[in-house]
Residue frames as a rotation matrix with the C-alpha (Angstrom) as fourth column:
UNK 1
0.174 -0.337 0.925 63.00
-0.820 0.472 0.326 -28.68
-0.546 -0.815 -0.194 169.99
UNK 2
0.980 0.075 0.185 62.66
0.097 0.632 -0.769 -31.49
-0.174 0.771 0.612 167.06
UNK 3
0.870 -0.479 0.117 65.31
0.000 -0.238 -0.971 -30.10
0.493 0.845 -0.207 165.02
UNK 4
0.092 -0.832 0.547 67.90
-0.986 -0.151 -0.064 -29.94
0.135 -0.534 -0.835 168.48
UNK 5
0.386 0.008 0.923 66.79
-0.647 0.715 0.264 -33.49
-0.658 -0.699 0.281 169.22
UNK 6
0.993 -0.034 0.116 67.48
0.108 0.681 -0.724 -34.66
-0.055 0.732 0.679 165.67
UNK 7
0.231 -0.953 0.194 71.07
-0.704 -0.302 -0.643 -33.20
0.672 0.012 -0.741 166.34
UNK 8
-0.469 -0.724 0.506 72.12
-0.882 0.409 -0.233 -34.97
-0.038 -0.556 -0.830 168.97
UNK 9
0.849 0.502 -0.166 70.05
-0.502 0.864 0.048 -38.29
0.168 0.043 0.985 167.84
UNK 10
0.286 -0.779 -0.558 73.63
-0.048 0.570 -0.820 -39.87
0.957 0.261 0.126 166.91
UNK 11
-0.668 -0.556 0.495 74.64
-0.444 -0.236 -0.864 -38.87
0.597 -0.797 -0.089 170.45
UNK 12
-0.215 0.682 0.699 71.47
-0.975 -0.110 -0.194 -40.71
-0.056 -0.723 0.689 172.11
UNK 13
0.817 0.555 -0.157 71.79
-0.575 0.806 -0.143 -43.64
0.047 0.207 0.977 170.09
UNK 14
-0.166 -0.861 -0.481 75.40
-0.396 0.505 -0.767 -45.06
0.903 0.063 -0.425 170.88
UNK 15
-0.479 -0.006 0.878 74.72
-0.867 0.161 -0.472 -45.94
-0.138 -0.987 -0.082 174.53
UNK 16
0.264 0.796 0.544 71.92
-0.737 0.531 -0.419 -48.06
-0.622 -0.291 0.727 173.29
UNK 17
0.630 -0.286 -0.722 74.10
-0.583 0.441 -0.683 -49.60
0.513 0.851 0.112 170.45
UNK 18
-0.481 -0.868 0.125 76.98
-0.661 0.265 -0.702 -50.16
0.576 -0.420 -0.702 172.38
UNK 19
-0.582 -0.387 0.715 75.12
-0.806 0.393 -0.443 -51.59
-0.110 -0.834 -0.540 175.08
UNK 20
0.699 0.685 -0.204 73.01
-0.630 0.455 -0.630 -53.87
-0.339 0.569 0.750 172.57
UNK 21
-0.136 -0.959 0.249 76.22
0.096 0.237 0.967 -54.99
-0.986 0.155 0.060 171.19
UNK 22
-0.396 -0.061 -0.916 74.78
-0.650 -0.686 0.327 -53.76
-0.648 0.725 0.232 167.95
UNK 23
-0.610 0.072 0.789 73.03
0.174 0.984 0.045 -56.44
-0.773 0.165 -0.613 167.23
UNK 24
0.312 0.897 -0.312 70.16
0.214 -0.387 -0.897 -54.45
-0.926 0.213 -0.312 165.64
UNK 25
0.442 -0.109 -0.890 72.29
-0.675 -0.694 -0.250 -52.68
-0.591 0.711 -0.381 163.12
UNK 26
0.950 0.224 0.217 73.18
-0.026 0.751 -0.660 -53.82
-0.311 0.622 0.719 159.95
UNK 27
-0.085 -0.805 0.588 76.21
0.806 0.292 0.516 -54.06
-0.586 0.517 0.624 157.96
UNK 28
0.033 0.258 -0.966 77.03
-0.507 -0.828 -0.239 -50.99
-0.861 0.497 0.104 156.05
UNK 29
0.312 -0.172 0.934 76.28
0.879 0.426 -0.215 -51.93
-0.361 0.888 0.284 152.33
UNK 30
-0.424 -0.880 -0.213 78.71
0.409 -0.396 0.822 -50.07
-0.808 0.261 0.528 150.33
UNK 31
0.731 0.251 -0.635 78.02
-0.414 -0.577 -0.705 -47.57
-0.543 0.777 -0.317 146.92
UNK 32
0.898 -0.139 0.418 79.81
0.433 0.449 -0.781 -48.79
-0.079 0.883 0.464 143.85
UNK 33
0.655 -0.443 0.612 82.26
0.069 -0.771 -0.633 -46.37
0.752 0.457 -0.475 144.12
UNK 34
0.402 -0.214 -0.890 84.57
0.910 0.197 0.364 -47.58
0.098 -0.957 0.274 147.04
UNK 35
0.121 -0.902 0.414 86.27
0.455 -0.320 -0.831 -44.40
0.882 0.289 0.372 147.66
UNK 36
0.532 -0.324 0.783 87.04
-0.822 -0.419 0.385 -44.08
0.203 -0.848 -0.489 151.50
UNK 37
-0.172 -0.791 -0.587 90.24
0.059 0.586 -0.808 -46.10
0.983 -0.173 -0.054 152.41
UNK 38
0.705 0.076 0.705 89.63
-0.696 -0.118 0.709 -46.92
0.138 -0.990 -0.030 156.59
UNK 39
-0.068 -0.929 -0.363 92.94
0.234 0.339 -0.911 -47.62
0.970 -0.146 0.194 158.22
UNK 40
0.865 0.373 0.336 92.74
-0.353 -0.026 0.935 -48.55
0.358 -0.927 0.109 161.89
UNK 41
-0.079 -0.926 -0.369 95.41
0.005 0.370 -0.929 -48.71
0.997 -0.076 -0.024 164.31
UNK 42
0.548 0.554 0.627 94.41
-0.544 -0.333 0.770 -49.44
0.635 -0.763 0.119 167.53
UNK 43
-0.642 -0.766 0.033 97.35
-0.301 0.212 -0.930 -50.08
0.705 -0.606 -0.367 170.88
UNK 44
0.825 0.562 0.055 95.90
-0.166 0.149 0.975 -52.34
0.539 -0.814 0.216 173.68
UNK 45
0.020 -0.476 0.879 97.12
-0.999 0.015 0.030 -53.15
-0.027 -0.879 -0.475 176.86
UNK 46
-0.790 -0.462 -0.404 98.25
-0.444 0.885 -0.143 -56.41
0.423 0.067 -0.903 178.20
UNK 47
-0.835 0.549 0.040 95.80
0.485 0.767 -0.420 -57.43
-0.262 -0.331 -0.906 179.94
UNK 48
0.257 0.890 -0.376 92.84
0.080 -0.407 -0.910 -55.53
-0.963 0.204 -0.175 177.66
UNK 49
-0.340 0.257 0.904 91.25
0.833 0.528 0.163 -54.96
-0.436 0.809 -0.394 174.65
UNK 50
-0.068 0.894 -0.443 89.40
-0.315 -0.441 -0.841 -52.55
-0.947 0.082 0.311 172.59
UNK 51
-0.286 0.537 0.793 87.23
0.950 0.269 0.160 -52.83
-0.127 0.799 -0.587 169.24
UNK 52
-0.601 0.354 -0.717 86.34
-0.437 -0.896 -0.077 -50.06
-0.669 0.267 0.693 167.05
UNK 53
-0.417 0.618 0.667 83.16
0.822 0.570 -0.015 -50.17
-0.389 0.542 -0.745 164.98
UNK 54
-0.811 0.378 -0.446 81.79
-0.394 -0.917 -0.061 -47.01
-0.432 0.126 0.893 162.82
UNK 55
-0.442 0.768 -0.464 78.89
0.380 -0.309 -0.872 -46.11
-0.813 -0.562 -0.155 162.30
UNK 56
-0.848 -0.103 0.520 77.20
0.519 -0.361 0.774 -44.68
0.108 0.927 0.360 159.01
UNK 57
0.142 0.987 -0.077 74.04
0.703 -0.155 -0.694 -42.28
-0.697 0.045 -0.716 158.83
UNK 58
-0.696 -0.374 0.613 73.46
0.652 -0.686 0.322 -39.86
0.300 0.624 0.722 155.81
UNK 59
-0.317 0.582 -0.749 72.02
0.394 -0.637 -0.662 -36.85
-0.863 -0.505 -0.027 156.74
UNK 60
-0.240 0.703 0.669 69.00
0.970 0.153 0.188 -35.77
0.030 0.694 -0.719 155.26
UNK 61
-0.313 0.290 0.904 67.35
0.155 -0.924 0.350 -32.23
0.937 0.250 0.244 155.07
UNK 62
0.675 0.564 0.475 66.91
-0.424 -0.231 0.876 -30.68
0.604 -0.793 0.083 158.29
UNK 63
-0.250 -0.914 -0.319 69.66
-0.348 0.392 -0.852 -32.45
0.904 -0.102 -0.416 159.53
UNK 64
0.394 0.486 0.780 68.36
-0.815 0.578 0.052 -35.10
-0.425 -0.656 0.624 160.48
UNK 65
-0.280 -0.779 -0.562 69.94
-0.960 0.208 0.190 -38.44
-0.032 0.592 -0.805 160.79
UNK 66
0.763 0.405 -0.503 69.59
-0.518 0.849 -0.103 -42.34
0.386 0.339 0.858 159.15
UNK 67
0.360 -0.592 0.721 71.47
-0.211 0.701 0.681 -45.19
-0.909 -0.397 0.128 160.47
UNK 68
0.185 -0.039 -0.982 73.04
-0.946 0.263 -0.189 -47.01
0.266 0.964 0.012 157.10
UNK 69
0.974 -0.022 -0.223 74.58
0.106 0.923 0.369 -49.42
0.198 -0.384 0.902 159.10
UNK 70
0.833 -0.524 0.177 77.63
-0.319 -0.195 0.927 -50.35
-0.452 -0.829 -0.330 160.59
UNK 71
0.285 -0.892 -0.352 81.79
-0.347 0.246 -0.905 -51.38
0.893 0.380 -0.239 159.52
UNK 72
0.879 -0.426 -0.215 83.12
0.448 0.580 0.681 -53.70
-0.166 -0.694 0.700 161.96
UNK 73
0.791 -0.599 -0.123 86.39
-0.594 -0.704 -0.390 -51.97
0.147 0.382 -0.913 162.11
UNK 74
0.932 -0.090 0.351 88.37
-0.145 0.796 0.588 -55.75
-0.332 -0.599 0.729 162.84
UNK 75
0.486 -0.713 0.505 91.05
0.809 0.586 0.048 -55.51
-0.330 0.385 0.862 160.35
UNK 76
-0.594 -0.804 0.011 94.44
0.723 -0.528 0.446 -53.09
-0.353 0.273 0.895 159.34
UNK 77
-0.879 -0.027 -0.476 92.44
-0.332 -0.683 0.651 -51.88
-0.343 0.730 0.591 156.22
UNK 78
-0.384 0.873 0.301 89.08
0.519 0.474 -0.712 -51.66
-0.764 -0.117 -0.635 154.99
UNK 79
-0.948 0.124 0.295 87.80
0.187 -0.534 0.825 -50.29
0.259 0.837 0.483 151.29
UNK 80
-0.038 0.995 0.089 83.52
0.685 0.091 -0.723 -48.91
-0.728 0.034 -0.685 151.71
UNK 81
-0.737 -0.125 0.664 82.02
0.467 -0.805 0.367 -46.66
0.488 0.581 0.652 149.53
UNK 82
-0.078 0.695 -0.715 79.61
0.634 -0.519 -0.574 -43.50
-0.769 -0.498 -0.400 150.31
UNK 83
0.254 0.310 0.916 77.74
0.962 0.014 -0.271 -41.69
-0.097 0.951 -0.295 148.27
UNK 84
-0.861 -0.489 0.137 78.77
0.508 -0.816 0.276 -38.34
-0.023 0.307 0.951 146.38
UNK 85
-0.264 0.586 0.766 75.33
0.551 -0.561 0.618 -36.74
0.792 0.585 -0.175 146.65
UNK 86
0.533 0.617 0.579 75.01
-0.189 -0.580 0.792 -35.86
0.825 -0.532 -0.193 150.28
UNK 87
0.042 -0.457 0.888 76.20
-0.999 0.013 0.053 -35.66
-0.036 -0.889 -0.456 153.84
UNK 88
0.270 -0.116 -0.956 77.51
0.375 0.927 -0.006 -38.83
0.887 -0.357 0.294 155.49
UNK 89
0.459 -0.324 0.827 78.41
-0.855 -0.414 0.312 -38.82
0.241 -0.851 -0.467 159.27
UNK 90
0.302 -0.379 -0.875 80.78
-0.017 0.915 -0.403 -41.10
0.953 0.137 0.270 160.66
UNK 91
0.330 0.006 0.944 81.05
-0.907 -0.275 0.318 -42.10
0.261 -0.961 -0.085 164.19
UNK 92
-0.334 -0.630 -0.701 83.69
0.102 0.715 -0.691 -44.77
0.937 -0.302 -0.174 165.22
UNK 93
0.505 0.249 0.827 83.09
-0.766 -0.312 0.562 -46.12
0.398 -0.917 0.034 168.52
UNK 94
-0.402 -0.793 -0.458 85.86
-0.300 0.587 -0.752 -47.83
0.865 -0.165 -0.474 170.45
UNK 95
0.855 0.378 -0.355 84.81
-0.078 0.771 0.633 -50.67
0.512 -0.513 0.688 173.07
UNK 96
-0.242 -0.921 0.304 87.26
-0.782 0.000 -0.623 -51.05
0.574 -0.389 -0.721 176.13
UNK 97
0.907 0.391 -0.158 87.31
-0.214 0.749 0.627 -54.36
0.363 -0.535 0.763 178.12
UNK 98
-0.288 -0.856 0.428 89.70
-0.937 0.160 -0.310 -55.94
0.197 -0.491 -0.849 180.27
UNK 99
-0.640 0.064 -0.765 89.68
-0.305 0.893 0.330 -59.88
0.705 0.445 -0.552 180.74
UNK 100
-0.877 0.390 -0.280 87.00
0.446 0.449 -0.774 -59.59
-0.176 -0.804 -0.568 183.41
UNK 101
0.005 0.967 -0.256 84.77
0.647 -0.198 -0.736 -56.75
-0.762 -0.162 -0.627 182.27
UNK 102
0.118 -0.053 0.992 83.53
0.807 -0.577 -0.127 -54.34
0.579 0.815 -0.025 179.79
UNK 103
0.219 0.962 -0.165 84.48
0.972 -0.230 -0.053 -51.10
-0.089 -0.149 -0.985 180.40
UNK 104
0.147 0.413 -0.899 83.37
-0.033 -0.906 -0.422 -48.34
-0.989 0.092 -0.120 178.74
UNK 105
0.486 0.338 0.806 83.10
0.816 0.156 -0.557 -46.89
-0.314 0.928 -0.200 175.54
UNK 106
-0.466 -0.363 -0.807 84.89
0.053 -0.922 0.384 -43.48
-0.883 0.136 0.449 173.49
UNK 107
0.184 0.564 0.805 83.92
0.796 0.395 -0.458 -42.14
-0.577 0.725 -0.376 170.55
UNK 108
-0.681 -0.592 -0.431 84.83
0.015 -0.600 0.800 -39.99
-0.732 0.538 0.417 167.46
UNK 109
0.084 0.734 0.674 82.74
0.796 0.357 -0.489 -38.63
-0.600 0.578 -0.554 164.64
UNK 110
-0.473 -0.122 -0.873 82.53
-0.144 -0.966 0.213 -36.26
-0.869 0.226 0.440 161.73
UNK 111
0.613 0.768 0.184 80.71
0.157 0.110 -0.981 -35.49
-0.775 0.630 -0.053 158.67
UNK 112
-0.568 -0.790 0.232 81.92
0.067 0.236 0.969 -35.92
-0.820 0.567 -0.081 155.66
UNK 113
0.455 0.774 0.440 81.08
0.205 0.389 -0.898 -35.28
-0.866 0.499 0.018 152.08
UNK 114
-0.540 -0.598 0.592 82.69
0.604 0.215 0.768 -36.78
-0.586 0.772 0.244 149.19
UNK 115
-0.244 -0.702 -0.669 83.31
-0.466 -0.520 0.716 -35.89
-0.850 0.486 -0.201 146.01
UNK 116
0.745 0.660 -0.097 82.99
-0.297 0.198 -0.934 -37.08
-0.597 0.725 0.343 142.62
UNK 117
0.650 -0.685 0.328 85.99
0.207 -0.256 -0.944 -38.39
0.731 0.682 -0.024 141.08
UNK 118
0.050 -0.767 0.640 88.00
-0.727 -0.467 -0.504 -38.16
0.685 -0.440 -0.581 144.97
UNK 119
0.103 -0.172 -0.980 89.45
0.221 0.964 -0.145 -40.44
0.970 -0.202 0.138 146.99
UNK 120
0.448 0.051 0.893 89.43
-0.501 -0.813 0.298 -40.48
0.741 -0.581 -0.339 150.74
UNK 121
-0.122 -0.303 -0.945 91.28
0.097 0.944 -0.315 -41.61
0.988 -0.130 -0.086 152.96
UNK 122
0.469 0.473 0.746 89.92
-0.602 -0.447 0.662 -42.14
0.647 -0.759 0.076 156.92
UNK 123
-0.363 -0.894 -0.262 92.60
-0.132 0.328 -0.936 -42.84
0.922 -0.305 -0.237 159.75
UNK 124
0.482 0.433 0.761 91.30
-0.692 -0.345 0.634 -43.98
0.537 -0.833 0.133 162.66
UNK 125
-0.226 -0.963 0.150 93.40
-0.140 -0.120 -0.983 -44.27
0.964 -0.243 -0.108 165.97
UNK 126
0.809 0.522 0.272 93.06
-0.384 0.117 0.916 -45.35
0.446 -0.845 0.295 169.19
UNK 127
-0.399 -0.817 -0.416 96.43
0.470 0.207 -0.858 -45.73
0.787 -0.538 0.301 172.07
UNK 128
-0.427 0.174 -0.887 96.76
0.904 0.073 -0.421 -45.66
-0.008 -0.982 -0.188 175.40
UNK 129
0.255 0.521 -0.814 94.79
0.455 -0.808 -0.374 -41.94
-0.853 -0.275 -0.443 176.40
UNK 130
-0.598 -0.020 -0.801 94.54
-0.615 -0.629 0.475 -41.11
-0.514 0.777 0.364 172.65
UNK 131
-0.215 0.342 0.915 92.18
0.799 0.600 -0.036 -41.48
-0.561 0.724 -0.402 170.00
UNK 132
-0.346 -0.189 -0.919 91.46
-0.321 -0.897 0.305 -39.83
-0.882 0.401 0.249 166.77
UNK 133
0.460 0.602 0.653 89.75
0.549 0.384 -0.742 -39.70
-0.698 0.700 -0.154 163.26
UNK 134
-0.393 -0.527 -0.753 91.91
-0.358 -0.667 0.654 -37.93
-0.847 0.527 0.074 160.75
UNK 135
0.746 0.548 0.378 90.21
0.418 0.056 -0.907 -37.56
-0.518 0.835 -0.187 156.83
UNK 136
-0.644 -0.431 -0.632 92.03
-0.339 -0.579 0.741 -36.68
-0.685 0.692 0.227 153.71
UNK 137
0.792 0.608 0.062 90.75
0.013 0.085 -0.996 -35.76
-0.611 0.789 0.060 150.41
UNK 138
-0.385 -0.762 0.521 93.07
0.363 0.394 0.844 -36.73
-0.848 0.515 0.125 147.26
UNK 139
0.770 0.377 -0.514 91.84
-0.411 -0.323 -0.852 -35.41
-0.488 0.868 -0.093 143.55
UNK 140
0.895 -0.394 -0.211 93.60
-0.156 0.167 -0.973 -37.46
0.419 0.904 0.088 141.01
UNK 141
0.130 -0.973 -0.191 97.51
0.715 0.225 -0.662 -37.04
0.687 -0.050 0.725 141.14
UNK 142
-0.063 -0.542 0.838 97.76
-0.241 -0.807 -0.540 -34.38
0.969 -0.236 -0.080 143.44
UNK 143
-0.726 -0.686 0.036 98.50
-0.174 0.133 -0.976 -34.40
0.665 -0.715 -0.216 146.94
UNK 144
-0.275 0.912 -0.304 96.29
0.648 0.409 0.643 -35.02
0.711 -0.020 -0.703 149.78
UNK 145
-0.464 0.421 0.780 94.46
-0.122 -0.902 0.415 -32.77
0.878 0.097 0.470 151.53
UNK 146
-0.906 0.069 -0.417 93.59
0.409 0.389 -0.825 -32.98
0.105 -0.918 -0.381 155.59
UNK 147
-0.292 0.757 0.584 89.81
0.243 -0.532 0.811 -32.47
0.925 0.379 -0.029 155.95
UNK 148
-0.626 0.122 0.770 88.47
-0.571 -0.745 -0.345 -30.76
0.532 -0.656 0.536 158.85
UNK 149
-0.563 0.794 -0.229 86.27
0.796 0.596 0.109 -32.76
0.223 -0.120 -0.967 161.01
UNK 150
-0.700 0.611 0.370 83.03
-0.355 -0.747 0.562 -31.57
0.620 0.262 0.740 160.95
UNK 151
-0.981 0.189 -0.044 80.88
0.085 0.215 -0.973 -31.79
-0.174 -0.958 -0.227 163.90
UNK 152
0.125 0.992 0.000 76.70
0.968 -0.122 -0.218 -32.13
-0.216 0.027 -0.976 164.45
UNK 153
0.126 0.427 -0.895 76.64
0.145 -0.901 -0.409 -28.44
-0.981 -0.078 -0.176 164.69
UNK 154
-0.856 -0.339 -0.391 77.95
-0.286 -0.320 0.903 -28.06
-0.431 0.885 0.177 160.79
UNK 155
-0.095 0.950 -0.296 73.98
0.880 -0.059 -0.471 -28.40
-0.465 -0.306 -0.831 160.65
């Protein structure tokens, strides 16, 4: 039972983020090595709003997961690094309000593990009854590559 609950931790702790306003979590602090390009494009309405913010946690053995901290997702384009020795998960959560109330939340997430020596780039989308995380991987000069998202269960 542990080992299911540590799966779906990420999935137990966004309610309580979201409705914290994340105050708790930190700032992700980047790895030396920026190589994930986050490119956000995100269509409100006229009379609403949303915000996207991701998440970081690196999963450990047993897959089980750490917070790292958070990426305010506020602007076009955003450079972080993650390390090249182990899992990362990323979970983008998008904030909906309208000029009277909050409401609700969506969310997107996949694991991810870089490379040495690769660049990545992580699209993340959000329009009117769409949203999406799309990943490439790049090596050098050659083309990029669409990574699969990879879900809790890839455990």
């Amino acid at each position: 039972m542990e080992l299911k609950m540590q799966r779906f931790m990420p999935l137990l702790l966004v309610p309580l983020l979201v409705l914290s306003g994340c105050a708790s979590v930190k700032n992700y602090q980047s790895t030396s090595d920026n190589n994930i390009e986050v490119t956000t494009k995100i269509t409100s309405g006229l009379l609403s709003s949303t915000k996207a913010t991701m998440f970081v946690y690196t999963v450990t053995e047993g897959c089980k997961f750490q917070i790292e901290g958070k990426v305010k997702l506020d602007e076009d384009r955003k450079v972080i690094g993650l390390p090249t020795d182990r899992m990362s998960y990323l979970e983008v959560v998008f904030e909906h309000s309208t000029m009277l109330q909050n409401t609700g939340s969506t969310r997107v997430e996949s694991a991810i593990s870089p490379k040495k020596g690769r660049d990545y780039a992580v699209e993340v989308t959000y329009g009117k009854g769409y949203f999406d995380l799309y990943m490439t991987e790049k090596a050098g000069k050659a083309s990029a590559r669409e990574i699969d998202k990879k879900f809790i269960e890839a455990c």
